[in-house]
C-alpha positions in Angstrom: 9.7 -6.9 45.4 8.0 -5.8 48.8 8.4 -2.9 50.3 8.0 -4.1 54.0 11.1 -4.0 55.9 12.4 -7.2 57.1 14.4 -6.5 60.8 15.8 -9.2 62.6 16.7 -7.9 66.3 18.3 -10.8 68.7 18.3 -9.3 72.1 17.9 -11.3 75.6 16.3 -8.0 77.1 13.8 -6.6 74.8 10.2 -7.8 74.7 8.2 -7.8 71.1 5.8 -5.5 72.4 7.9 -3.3 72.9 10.4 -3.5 69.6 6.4 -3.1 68.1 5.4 0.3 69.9 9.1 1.5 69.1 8.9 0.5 65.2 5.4 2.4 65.1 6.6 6.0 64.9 8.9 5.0 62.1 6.6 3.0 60.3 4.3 6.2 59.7 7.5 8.3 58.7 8.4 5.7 56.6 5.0 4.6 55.6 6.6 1.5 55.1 5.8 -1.6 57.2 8.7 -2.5 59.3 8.0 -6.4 60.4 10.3 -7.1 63.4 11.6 -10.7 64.3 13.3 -10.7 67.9 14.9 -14.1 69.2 17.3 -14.2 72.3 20.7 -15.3 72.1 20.3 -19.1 72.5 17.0 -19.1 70.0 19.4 -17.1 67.0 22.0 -19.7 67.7 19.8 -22.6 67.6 18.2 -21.8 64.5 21.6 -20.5 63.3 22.6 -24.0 63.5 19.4 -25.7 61.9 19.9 -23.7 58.9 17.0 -21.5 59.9 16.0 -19.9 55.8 15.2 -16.7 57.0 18.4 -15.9 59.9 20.9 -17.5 56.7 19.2 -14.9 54.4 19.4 -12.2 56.9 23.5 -13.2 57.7 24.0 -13.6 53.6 22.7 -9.5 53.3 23.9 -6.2 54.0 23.6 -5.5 57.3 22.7 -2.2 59.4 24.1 -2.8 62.7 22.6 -0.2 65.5 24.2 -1.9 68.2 26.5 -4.2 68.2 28.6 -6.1 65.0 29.3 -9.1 63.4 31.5 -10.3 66.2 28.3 -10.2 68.7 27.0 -13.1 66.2 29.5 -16.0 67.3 29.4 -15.1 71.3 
């Protein structure tokens, strides 16, 4: 079992550089490796409907929704 963090963010305004620079703080608090995957609407949906392994594991898990719910998933 690893102790990285897994975070899937899906966001068609962020840019990975900055999800990185925001995670670092908490990543020393933590001192736990958070490893951030960031896809936009249309690339979550498309790999949503490939059967993408890692977006069905995320969707089978418990989630911790910051902003946002399950509902923002479908539109």
């Amino acid at each position: 079992v690893s102790s990285d963090i897994d975070l899937m963010i899906v966001s068609d305004t962020l840019a990975y550089a900055e999800v990185v620079l925001a995670l670092d703080p908490l990543q020393a608090r933590l001192g736990r490796e958070i490893n951030p995957t960031l896809y936009s609407r249309d690339a979550f949906s498309r790999r949503l409907a490939q059967g993408n392994a890692f977006v069905a594991r995320v969707l089978d898990q418990p989630k911790l929704w910051v902003i946002g719910g399950q509902d923002d998933l479908a539109a």
